[in-house]
C-alpha positions in Angstrom: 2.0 -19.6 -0.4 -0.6 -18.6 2.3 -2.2 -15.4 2.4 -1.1 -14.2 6.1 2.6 -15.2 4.4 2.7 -12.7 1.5 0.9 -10.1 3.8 3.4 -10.3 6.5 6.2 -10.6 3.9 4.7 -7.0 2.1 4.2 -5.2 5.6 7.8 -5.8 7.0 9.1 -4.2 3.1 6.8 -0.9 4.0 3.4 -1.7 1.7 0.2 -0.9 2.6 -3.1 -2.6 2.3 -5.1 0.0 0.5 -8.6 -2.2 -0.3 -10.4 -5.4 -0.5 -12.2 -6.5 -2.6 -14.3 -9.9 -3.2 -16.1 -11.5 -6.4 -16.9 -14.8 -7.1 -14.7 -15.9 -3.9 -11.5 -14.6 -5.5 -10.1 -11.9 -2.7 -8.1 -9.0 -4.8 -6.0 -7.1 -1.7 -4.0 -4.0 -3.7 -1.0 -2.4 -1.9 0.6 1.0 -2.2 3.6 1.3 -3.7 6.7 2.9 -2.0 6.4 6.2 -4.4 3.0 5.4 -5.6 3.8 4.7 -9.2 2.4 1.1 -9.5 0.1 -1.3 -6.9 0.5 -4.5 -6.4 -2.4 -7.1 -6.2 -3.0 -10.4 -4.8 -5.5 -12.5 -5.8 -6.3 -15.3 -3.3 -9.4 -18.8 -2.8 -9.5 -18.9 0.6 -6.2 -19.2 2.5 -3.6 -19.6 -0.4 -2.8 -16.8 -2.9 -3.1 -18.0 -6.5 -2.1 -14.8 -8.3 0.4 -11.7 -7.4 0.9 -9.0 -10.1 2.8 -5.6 -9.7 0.7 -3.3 -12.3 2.0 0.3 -13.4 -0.6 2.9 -11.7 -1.2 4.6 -15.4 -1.7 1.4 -17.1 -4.8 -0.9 -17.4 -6.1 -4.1 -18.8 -7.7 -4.2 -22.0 -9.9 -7.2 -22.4 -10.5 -6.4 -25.9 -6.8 -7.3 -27.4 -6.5 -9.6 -24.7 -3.7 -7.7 -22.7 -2.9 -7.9 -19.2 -1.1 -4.7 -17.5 1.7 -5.2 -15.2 3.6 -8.6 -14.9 2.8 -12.1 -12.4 5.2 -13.0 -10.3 5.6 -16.6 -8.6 7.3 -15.7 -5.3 7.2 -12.1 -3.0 11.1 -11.6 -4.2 10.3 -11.9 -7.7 7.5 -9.6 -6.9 9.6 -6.6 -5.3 12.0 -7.2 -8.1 9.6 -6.5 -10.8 8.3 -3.6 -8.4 11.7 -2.1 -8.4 10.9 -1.6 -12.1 8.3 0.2 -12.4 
């Protein structure tokens, strides 16, 4: 999927970009959620997104025990869905 896709695709459902941010080439864009209880984050290498995540705004990773907060999604459907969850 290209970047300008999933933007576009999160703009017409009401998000919000809310930052960028860039490491190691790896662009992380977070979006506000409808009632701000969770963000959403795309991680993309250029022009194509490799990761998208919906993460609950009071939880976190802990690299420690090796767990990741929120779930990955494959499409932006499957993303809203697990949105809806939270």
């Amino acid at each position: 999927m290209k970047l300008n896709n999933a933007i576009s695709a999160l703009a017409r459902k009401g998000y919000q970009m809310l930052e960028v941010s860039t490491t190691e080439a790896v662009y992380n864009r977070h979006f506000e959620g409808k009632i701000n209880n969770y963000r959403i984050v795309i991680w993309s290498q250029g022009e194509d997104v490799s990761t998208m995540r919906v993460i609950p705004a009071n939880d976190h990773d802990d690299t420690q025990s090796d767990y990741c907060a929120g779930s990955f999604a494959d499409t932006i459907p499957q993303l809203l869905r697990f949105a809806q969850v939270f």
